[in-house]
Short mmCIF file of the C-alpha atoms (twelve columns), coordinates in Angstrom:
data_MODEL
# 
_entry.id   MODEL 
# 
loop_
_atom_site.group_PDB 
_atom_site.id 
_atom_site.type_symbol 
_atom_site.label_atom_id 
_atom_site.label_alt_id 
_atom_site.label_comp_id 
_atom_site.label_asym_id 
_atom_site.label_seq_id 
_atom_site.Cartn_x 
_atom_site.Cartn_y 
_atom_site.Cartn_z 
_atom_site.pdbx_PDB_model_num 
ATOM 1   C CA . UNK A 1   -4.338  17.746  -2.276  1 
ATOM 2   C CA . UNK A 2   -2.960  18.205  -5.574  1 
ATOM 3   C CA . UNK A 3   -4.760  14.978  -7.427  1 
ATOM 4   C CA . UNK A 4   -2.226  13.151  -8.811  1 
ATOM 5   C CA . UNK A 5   -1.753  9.540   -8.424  1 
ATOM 6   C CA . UNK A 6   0.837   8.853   -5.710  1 
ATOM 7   C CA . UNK A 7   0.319   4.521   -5.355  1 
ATOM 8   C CA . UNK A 8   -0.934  2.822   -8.117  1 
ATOM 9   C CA . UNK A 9   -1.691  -1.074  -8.188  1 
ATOM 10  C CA . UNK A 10  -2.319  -2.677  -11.048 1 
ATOM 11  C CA . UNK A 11  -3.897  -6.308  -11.220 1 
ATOM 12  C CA . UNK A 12  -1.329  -7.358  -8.528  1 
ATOM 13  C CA . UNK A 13  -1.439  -11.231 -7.176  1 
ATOM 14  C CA . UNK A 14  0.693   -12.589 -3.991  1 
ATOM 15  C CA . UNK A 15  0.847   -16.294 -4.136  1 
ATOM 16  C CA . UNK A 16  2.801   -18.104 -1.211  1 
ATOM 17  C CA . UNK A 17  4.080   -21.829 -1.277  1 
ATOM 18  C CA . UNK A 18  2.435   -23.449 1.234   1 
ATOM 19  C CA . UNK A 19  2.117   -27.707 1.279   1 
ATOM 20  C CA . UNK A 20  2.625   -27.803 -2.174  1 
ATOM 21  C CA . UNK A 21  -0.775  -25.557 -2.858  1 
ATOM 22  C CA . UNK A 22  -0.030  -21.730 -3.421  1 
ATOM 23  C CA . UNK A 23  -2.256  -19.151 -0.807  1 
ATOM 24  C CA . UNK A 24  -3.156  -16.677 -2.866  1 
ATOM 25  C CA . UNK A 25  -2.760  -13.955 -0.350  1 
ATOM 26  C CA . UNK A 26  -4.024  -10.621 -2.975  1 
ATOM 27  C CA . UNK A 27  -6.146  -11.551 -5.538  1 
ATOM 28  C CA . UNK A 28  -5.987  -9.298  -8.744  1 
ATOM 29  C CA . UNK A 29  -6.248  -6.140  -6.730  1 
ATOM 30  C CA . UNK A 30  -6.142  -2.845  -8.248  1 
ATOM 31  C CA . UNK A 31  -6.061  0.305   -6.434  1 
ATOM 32  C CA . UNK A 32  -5.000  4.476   -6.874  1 
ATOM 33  C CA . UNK A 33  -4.364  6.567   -3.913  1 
ATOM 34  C CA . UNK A 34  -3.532  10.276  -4.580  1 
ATOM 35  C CA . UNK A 35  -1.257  12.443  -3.372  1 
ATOM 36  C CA . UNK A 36  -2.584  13.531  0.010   1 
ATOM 37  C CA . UNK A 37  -5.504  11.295  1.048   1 
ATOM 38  C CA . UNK A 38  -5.888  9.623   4.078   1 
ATOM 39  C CA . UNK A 39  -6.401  5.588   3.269   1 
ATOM 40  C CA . UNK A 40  -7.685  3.090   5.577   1 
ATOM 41  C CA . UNK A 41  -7.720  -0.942  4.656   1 
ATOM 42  C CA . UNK A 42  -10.086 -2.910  6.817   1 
ATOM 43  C CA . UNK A 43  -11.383 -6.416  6.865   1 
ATOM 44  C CA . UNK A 44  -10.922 -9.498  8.366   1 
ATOM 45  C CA . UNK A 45  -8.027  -11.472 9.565   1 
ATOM 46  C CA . UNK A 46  -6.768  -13.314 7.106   1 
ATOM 47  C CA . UNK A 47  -8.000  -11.274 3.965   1 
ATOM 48  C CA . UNK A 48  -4.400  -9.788  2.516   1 
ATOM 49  C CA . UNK A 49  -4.393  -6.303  3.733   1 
ATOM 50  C CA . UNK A 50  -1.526  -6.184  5.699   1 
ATOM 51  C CA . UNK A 51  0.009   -8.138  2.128   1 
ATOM 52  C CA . UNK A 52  -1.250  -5.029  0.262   1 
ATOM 53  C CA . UNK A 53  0.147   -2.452  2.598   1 
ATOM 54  C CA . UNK A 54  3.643   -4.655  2.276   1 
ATOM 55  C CA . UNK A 55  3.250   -4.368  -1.800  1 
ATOM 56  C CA . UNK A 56  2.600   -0.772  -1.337  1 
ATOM 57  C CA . UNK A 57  5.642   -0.094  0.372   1 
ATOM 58  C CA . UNK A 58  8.008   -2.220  -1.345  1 
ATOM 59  C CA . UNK A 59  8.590   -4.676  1.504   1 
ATOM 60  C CA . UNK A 60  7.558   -7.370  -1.319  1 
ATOM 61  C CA . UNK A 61  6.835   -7.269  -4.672  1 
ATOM 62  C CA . UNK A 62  3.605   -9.236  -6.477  1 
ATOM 63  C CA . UNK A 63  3.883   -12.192 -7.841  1 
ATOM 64  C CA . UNK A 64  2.445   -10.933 -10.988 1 
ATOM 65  C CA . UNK A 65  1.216   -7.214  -11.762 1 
ATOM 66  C CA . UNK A 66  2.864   -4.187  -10.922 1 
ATOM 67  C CA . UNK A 67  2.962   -1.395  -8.155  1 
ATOM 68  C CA . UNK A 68  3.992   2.286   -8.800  1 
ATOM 69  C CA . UNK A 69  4.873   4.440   -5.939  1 
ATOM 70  C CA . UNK A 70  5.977   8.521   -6.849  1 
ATOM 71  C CA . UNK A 71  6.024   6.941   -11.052 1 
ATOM 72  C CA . UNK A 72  8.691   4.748   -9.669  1 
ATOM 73  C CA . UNK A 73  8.318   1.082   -10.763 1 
ATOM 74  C CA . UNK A 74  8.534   -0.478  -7.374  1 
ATOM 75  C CA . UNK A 75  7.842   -3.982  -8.300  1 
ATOM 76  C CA . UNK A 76  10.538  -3.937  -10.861 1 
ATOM 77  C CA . UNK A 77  13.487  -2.807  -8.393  1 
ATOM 78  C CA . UNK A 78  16.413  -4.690  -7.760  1 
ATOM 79  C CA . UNK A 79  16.560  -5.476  -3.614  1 
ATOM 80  C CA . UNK A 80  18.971  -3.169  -3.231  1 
ATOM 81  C CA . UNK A 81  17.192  -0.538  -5.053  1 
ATOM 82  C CA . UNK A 82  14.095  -1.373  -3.092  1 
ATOM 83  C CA . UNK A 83  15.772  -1.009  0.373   1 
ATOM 84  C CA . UNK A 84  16.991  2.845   -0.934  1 
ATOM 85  C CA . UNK A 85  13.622  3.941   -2.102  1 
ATOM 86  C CA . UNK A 86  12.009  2.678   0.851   1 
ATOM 87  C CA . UNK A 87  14.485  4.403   3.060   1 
ATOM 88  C CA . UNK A 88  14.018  7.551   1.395   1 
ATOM 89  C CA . UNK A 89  10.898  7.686   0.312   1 
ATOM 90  C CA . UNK A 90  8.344   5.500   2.246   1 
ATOM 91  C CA . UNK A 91  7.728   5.814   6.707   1 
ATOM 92  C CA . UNK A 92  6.650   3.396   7.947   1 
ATOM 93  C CA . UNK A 93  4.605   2.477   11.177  1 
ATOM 94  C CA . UNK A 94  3.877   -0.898  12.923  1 
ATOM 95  C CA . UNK A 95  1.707   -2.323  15.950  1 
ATOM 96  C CA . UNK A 96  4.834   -3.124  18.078  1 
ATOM 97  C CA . UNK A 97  6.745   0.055   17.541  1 
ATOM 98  C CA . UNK A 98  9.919   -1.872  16.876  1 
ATOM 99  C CA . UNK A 99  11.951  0.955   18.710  1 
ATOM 100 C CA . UNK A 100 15.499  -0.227  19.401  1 
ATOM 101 C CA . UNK A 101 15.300  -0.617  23.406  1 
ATOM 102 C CA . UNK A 102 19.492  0.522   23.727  1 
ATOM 103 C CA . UNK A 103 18.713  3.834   22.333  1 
ATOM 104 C CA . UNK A 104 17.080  6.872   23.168  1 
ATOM 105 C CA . UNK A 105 14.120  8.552   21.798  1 
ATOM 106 C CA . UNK A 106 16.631  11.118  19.741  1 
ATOM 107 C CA . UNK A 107 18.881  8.018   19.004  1 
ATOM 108 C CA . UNK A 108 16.125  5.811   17.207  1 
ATOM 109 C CA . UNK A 109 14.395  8.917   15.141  1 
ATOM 110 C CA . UNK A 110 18.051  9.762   14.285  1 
ATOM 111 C CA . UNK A 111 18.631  6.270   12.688  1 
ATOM 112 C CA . UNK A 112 17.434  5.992   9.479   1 
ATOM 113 C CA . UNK A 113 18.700  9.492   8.554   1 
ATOM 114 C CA . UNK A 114 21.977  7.738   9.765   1 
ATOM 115 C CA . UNK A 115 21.372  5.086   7.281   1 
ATOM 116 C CA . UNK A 116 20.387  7.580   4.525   1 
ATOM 117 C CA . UNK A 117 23.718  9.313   5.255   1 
ATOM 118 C CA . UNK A 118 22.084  12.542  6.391   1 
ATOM 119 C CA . UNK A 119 25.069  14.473  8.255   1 
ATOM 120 C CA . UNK A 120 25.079  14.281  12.168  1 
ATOM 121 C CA . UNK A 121 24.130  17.746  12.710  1 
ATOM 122 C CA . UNK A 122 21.151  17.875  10.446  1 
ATOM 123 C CA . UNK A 123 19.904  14.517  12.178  1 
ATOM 124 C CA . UNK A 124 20.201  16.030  15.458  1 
ATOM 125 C CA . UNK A 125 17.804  18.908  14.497  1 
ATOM 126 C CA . UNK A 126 15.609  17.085  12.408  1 
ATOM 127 C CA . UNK A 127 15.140  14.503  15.814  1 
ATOM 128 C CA . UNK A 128 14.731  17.399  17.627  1 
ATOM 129 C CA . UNK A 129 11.933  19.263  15.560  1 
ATOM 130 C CA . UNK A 130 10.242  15.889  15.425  1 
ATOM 131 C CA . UNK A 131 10.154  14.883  19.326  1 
ATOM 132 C CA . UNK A 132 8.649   18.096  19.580  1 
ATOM 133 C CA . UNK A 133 6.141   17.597  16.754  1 
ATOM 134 C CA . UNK A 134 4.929   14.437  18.903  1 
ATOM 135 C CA . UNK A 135 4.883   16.131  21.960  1 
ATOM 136 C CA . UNK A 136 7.935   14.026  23.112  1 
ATOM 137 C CA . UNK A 137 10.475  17.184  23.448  1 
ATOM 138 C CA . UNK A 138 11.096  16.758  26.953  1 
ATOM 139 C CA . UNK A 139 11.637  12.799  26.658  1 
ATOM 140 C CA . UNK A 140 14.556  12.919  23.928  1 
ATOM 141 C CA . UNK A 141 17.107  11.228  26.364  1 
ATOM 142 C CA . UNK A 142 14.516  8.783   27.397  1 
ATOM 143 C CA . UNK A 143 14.660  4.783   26.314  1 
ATOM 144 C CA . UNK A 144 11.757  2.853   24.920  1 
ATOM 145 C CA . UNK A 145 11.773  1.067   28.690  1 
ATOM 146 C CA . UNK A 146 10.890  4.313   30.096  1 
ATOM 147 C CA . UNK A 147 8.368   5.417   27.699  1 
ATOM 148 C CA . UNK A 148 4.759   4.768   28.115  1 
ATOM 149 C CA . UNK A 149 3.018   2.437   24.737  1 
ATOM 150 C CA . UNK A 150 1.937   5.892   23.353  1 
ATOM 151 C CA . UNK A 151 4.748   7.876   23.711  1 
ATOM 152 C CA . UNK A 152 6.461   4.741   22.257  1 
ATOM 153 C CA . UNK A 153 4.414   4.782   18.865  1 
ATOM 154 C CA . UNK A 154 4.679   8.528   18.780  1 
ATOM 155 C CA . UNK A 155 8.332   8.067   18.715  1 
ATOM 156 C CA . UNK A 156 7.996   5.210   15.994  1 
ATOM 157 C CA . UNK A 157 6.073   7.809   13.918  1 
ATOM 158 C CA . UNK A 158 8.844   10.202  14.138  1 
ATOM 159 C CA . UNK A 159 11.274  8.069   13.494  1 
ATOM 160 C CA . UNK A 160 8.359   7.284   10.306  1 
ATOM 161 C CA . UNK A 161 9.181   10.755  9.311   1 
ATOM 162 C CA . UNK A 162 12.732  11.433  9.582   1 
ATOM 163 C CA . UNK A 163 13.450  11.434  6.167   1 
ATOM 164 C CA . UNK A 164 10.603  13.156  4.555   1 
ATOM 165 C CA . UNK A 165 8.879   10.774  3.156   1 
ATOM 166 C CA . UNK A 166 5.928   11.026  0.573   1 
ATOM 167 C CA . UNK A 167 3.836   8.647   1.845   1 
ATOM 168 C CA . UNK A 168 3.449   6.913   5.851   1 
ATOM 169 C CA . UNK A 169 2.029   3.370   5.675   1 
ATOM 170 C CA . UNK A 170 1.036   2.264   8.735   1 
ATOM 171 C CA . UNK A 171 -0.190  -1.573  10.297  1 
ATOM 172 C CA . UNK A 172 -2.347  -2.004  12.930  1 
ATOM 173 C CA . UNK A 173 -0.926  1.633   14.653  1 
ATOM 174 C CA . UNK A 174 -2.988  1.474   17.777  1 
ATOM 175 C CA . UNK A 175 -3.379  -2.363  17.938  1 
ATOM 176 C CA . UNK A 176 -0.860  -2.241  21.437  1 
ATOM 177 C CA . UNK A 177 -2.660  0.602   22.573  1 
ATOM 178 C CA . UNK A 178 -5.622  1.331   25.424  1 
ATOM 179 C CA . UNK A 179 -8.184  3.828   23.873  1 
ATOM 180 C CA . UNK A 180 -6.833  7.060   25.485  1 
ATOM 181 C CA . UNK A 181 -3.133  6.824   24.239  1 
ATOM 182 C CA . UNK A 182 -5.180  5.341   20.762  1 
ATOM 183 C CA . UNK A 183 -7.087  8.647   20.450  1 
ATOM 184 C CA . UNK A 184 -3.849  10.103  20.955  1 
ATOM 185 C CA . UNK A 185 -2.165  8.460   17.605  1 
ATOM 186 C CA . UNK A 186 -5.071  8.914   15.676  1 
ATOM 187 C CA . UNK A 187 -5.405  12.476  16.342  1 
ATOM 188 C CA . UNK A 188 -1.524  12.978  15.100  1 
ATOM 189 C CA . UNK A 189 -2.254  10.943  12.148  1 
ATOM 190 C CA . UNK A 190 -5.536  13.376  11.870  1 
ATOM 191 C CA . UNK A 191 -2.979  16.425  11.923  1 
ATOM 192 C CA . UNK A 192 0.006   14.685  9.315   1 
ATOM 193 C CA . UNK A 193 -2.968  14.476  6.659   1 
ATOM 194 C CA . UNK A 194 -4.305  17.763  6.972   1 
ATOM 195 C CA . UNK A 195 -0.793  18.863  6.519   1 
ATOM 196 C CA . UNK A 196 -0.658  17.431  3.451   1 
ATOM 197 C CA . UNK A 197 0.832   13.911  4.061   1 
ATOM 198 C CA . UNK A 198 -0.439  11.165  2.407   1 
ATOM 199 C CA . UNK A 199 -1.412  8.109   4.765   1 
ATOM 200 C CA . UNK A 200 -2.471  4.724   4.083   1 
ATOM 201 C CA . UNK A 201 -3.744  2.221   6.976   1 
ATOM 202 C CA . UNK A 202 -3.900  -1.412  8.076   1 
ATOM 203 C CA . UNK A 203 -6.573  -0.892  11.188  1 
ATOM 204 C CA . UNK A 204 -9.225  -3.625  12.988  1 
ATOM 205 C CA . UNK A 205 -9.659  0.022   14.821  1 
ATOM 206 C CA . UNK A 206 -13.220 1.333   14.038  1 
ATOM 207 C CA . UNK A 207 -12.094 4.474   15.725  1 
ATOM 208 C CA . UNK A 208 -9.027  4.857   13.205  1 
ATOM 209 C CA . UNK A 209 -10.612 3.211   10.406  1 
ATOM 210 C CA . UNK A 210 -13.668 6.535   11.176  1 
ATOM 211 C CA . UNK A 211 -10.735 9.236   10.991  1 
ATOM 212 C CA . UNK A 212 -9.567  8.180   7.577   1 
ATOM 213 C CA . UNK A 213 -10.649 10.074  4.735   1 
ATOM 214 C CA . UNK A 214 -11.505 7.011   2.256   1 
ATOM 215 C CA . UNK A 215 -12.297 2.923   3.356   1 
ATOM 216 C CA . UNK A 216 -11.449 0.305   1.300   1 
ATOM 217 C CA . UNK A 217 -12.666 -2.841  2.391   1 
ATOM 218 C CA . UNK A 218 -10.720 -6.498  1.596   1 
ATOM 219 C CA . UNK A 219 -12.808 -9.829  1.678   1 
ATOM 220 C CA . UNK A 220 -10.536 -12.929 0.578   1 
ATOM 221 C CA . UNK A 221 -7.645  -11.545 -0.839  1 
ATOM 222 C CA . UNK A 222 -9.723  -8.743  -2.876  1 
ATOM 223 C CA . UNK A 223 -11.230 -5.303  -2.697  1 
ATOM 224 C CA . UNK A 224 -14.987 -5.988  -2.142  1 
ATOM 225 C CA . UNK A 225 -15.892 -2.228  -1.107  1 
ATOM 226 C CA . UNK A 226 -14.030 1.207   -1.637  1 
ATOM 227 C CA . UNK A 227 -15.976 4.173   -0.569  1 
ATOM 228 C CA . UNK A 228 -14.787 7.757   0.189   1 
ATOM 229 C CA . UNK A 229 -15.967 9.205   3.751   1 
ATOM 230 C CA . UNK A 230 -16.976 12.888  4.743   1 
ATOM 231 C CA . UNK A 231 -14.079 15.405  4.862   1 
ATOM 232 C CA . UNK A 232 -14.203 16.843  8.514   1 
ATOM 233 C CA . UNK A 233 -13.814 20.585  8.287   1 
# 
């Protein structure tokens, strides 16, 4: 972990239009995470994490304050210079793997280095080093239909890494999951960190939310509790 700032949130607010009265999703929330930890945002339903983890990877901006990802000024990006950096610099995970059900395995980890304009045959053997990374080698040619719900996310966090991101943001990751094939996505994220990725977190998962390295708790649109855990050896 080499202790620089990689996020940084300063004083951001997310107000949405709703009946004519705003919801103020993120309340002033400011918030560092360095190069290498392993994040986890927890609280109720409701209380503006999953809102954070969007401001933290670009997805939306705050209505007022800022958010720095690698000393880029993400909230001050144009939308199409927002869509690039997130491309190329952010991986992102959700609950409902959002693989694309007419491709295979290979096909969906291969697309955003499509979309990045990585050339065919480096895509091929990036997919490839990455199924195997997951465990997933032998399933390459397989479609999310035939694909169990964990070997599904495994392939969404593949696809999360394709193009060497600096930081994996991930909502709710074993939300669709039974405990078993959720032991197995925690334990991968477990392995990423120690590597030296940096990972932030959206979990209800006590299990996950136990594996990261840090827990900041949300209440109501704010941070009410940040506390670092324990470093397993």
């Amino acid at each position: 972990m080499s202790g620089q700032p990689l996020l940084s949130v300063r004083d951001a607010h997310r107000d949405y239009p709703h009946s004519g009265e705003p919801v103020h999703a993120v309340r002033g929330v400011s918030l560092q995470v360095t190069e290498g930890e392993y994040v986890a945002i927890v609280g109720p339903s409701g209380c503006g994490k999953s809102t954070l983890l969007n401001l933290l990877g670009a997805i939306d901006r705050p209505t007022t304050g800022s958010v720095t990802i690698g000393g880029t000024a993400v909230s001050a990006l144009p939308d199409k210079a927002a869509t690039h950096f997130r491309l190329t610099n952010i991986g992102f995970v959700f609950q409902r793997f959002y693989l694309l059900p007419v491709l295979t395995a290979q096909e969906n980890i291969e697309l955003p280095m499509a979309e990045a304009k990585v050339a065919l045959a480096e895509r091929h053997e990036r997919a490839r080093e990455l199924l195997g990374y997951v465990g997933l080698a032998a399933r390459a040619d397989h479609r999310p239909a035939e694909l169990s719900g964990g070997e599904q996310q495994r392939v969404a966090i593949a696809r999360a890494l394709a193009n060497r991101p600096i930081v994996l943001l991930a909502d709710e990751p074993t939300g669709e999951l039974d405990a078993r094939t959720g032991g197995e996505v925690i334990a991968l994220f477990d392995r990423l960190n120690r590597e030296g990725m940096t990972i932030v977190v959206v979990t209800h998962d006590e299990k996950l939310a136990g594996a990261a390295r840090r827990v900041i708790h949300m209440l109501d649109g704010r941070i009410v509790r940040d506390e670092p855990l324990l470093r397993r050896a």
